[in-house]
MIDREN-335551 format. One record per residue (C-alpha): residue number from 1; residue in three letters; x, y, z. Coordinates in Angstrom, 2 decimals, decimal comma. Layout:
% MIDREN-335551
<node NUM ALA <X Y Z>>
...
***
This chain:
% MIDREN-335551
<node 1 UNK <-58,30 -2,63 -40,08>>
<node 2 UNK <-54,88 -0,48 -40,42>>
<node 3 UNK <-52,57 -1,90 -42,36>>
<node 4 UNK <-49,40 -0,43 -40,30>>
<node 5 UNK <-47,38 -2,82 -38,26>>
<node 6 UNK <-46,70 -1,24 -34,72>>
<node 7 UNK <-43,26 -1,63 -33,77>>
<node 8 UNK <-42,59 -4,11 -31,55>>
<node 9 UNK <-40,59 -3,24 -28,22>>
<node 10 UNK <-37,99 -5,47 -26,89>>
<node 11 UNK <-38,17 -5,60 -23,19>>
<node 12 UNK <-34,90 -5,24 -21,77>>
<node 13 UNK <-33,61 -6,93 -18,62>>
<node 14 UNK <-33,70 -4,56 -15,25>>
<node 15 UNK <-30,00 -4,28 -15,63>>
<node 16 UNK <-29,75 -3,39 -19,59>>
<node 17 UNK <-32,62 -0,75 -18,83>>
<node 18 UNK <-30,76 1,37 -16,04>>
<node 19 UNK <-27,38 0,91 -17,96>>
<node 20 UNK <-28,92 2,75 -20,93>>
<node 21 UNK <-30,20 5,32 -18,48>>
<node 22 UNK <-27,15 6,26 -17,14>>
<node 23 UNK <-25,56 6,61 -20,29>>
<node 24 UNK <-28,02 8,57 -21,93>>
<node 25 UNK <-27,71 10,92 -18,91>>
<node 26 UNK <-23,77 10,92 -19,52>>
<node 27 UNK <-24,01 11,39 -22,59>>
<node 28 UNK <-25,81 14,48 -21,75>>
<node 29 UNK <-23,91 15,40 -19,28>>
<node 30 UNK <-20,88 15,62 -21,47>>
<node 31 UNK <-22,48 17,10 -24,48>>
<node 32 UNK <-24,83 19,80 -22,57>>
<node 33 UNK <-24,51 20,28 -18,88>>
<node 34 UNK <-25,61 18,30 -15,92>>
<node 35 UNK <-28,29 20,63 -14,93>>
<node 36 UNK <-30,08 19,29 -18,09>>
<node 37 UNK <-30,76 15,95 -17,00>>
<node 38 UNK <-33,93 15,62 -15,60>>
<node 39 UNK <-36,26 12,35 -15,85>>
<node 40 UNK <-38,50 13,80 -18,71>>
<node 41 UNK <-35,48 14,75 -20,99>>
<node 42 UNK <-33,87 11,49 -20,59>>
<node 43 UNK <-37,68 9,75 -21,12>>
<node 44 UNK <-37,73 11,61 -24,63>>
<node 45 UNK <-33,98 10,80 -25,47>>
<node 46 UNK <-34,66 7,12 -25,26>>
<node 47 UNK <-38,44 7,45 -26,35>>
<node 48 UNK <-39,83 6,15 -23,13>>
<node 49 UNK <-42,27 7,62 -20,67>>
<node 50 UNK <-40,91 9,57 -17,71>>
<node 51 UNK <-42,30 7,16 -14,87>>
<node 52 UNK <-39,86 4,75 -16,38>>
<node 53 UNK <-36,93 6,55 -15,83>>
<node 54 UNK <-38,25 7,39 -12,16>>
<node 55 UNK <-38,81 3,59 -11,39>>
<node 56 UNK <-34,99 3,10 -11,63>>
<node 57 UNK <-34,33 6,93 -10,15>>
<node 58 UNK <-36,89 8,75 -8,22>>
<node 59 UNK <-34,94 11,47 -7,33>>
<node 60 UNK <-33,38 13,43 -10,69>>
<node 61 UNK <-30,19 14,14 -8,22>>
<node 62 UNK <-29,80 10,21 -7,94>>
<node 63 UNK <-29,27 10,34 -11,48>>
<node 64 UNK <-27,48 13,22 -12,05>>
<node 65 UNK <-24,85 12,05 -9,54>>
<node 66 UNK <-24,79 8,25 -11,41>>
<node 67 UNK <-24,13 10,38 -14,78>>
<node 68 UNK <-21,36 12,01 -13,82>>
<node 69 UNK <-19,90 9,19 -11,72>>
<node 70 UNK <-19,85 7,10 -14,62>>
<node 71 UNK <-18,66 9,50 -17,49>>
<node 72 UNK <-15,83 10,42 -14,82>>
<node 73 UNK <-15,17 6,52 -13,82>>
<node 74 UNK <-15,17 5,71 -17,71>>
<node 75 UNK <-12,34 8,85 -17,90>>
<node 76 UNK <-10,33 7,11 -15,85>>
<node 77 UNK <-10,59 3,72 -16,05>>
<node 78 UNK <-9,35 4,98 -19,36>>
<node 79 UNK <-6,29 7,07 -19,14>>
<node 80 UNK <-4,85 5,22 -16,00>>
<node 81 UNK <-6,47 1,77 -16,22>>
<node 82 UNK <-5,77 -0,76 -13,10>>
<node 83 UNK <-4,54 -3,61 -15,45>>
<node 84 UNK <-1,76 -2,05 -17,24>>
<node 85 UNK <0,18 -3,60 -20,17>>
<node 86 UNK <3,74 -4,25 -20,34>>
<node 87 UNK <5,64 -1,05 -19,71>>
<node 88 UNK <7,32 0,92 -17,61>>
<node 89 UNK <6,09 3,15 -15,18>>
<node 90 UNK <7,51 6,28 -17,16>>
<node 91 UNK <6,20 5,00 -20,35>>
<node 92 UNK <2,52 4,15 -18,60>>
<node 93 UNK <2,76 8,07 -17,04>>
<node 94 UNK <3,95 9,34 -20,13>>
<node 95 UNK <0,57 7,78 -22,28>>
<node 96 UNK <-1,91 9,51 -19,54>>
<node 97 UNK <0,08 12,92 -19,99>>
<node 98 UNK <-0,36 12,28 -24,07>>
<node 99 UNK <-4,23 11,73 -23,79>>
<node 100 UNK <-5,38 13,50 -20,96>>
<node 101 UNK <-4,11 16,82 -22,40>>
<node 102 UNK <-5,86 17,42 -25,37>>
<node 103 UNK <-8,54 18,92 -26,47>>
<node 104 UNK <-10,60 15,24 -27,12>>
<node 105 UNK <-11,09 15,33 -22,72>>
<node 106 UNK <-12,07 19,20 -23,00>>
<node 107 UNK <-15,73 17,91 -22,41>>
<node 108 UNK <-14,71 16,20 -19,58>>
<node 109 UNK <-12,89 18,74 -17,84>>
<node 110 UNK <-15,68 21,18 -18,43>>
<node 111 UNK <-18,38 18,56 -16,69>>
<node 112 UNK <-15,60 18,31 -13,79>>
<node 113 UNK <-15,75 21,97 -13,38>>
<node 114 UNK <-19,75 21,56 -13,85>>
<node 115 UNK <-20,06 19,05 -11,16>>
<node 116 UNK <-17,87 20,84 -8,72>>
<node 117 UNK <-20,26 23,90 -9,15>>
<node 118 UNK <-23,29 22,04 -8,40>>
<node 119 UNK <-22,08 19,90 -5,44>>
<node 120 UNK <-22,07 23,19 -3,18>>
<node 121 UNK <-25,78 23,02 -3,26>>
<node 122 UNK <-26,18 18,87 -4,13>>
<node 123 UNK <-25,06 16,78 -1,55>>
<node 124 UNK <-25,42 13,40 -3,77>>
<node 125 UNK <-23,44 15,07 -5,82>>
<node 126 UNK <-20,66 15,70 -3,67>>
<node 127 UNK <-20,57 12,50 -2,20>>
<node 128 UNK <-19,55 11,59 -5,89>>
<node 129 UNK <-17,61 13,94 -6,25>>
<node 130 UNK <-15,65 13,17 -3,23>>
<node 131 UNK <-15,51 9,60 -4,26>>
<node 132 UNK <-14,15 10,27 -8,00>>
<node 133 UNK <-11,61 12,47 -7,08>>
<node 134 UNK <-10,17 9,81 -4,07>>
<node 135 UNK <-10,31 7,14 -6,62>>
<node 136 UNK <-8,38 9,86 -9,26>>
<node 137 UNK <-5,65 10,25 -6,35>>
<node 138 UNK <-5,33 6,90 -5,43>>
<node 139 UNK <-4,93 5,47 -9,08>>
<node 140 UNK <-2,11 7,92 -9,99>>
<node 141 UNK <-0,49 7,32 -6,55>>
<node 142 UNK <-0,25 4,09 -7,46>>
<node 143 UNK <1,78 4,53 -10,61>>
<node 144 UNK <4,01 6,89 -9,25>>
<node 145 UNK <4,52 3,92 -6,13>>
<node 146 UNK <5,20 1,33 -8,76>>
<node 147 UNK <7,69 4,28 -10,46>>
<node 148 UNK <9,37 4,44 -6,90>>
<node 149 UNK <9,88 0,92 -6,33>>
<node 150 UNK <11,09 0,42 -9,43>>
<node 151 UNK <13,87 3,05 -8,78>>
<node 152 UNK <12,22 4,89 -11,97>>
<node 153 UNK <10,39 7,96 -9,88>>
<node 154 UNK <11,99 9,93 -7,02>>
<node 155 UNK <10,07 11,66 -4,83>>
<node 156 UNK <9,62 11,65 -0,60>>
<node 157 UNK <5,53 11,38 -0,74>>
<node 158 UNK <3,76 10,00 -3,73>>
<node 159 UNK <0,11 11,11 -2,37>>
<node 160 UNK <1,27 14,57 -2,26>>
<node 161 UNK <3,11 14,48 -5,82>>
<node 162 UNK <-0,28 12,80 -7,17>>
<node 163 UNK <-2,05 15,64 -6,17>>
<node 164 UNK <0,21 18,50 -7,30>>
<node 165 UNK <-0,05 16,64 -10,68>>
<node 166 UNK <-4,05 16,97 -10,84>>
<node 167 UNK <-4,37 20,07 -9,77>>
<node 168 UNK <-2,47 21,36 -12,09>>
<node 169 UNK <-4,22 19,24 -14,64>>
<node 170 UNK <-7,65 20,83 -12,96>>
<node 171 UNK <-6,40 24,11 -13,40>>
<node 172 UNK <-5,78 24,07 -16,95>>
<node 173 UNK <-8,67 21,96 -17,41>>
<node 174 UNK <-10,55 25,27 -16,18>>
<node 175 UNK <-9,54 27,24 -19,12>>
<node 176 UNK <-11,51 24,61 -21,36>>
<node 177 UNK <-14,47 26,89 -20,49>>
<node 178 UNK <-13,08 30,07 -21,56>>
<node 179 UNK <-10,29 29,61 -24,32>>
<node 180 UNK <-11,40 30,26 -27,62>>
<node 181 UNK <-8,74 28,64 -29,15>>
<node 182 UNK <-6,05 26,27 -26,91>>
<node 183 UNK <-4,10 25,96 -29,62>>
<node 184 UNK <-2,82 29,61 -28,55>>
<node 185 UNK <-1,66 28,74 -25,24>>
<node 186 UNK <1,58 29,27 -25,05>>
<node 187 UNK <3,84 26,04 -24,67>>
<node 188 UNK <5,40 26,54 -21,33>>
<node 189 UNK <1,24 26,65 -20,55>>
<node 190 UNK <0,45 23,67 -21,63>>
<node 191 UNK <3,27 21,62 -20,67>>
<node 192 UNK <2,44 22,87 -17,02>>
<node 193 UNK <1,20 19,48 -16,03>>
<node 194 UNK <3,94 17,63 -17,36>>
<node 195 UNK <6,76 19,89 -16,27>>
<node 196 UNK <5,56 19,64 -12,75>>
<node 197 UNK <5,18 15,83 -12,76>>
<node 198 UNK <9,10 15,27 -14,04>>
<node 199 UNK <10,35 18,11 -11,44>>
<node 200 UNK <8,73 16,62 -8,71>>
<node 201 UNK <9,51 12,84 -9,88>>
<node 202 UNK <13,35 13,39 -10,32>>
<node 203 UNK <12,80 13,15 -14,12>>
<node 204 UNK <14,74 14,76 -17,12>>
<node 205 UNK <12,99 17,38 -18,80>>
<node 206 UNK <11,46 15,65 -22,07>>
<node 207 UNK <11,01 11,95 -20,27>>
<node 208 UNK <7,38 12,37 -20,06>>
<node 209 UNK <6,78 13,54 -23,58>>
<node 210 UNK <8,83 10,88 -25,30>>
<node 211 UNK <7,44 8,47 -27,87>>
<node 212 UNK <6,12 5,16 -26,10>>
<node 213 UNK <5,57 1,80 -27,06>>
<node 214 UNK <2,18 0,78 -28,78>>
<node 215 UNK <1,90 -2,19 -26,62>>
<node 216 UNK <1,56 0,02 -23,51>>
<node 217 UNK <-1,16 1,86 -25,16>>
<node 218 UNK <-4,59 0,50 -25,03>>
<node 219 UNK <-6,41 3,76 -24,62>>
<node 220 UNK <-9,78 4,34 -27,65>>
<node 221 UNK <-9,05 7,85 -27,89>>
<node 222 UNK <-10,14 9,23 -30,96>>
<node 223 UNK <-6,61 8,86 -32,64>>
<node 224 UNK <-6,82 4,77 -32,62>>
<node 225 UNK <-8,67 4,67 -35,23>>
<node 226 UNK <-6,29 6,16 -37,40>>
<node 227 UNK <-3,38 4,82 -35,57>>
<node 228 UNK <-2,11 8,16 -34,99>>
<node 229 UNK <0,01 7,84 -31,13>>
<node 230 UNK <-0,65 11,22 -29,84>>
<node 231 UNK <2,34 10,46 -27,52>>
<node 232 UNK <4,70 10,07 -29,82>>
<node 233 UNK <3,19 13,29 -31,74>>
<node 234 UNK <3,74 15,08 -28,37>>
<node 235 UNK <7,63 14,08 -28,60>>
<node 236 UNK <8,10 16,82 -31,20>>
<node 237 UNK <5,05 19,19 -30,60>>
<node 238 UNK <4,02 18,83 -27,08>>
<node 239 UNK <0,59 19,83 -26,02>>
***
């Protein structure tokens, strides 16, 4: 008789077990590429058999569109949350601006680009596509509505102002693929994003990058652990 003890396996509920799919899949998605997720390389990342993984997605495009809808919704949900804490409108702009710009989202912008690549030939994909970047739009439209009503923002249409923001965000997000070194850009480069969002919001040049208060910040970047406010850092070198 052996003397080894198997290992016992917890069964997890039907929920638990797809959550841990999809964000073993994200995970890869961020870290690799989305064209390697396929059902047998998830099965061996979470040491389970590959029919598993197929009972909750029988098609590998299912999943690969769930992966990047949820790295993307986490991004978000993130740097321009729904609930906001006390703040202004500036001050709530000015914290996405301070964390979406550096180099801790570069894996994010590169799976954007990755996923926009792939939904020319993945329809699944594009449908999630489509629906990330409408809920991108509408969330930062409805910042820059708050700004307006609050007398804080001036601009004619807040949809189109949202957009000229992101794709200028998209655009440098692009050269996350290529630069070897961002730190070279050159600062009227990087501040791109930010100078286009106080022209076209009536701002003064500098009221985006000023320091804002800790209680408006709720964002886990990899600074909170140190405490380190990248916004306020970005008051005196801006990314």
């Amino acid at each position: 008789m052996s003397s080894s003890v198997q290992r016992k396996r917890i069964r997890k509920s039907p929920a638990a077990r797809r959550a841990e799919i999809v964000d073993a899949a994200a995970t890869i998605a961020l870290t690799e590429g989305l064209e390697c997720i396929t059902l047998r390389r998830i099965g061996e990342q979470l040491d389970v058999r590959p029919g598993l993984i197929s009972h909750y997605f029988p098609s590998a495009e299912d999943l690969v569109a769930e992966a990047f809808g949820s790295a993307a919704s986490t991004e978000l949900d993130t740097l321009l949350p729904t609930e906001r804490a006390d703040g202004t409108p500036t001050q709530h702009l000015a914290r996405f601006f301070a964390h979406a710009m550096g180099e801790a989202y570069d894996d994010i912008s590169r799976l954007w680009i990755n996923a926009r690549h792939l939904s020319r030939y993945r329809p699944v994909l594009r449908d999630r596509v489509g629906e990330q970047e409408a809920a991108w739009r509408g969330r930062l439209e409805s910042l820059i509505r708050d700004g307006v009503e609050r007398q804080e923002f001036r601009t004619d249409d807040p949809c189109v102002t949202a957009i000229q923001i992101l794709v200028v965000i998209d655009g440098l997000g692009a050269h996350a693929n290529s630069d070897s070194d961002p730190s070279d850009r050159p600062e009227a480069v990087t501040r791109m994003a930010i100078t286009t969002a106080e022209r076209e919001l009536g701002l003064a040049s500098g009221a985006l990058t000023r320091p804002i208060d800790a209680s408006t910040d709720t964002c886990k970047g990899p600074d909170s652990a140190t405490g380190t406010d990248p916004a306020a850092e970005s008051s005196t070198t801006p990314n």
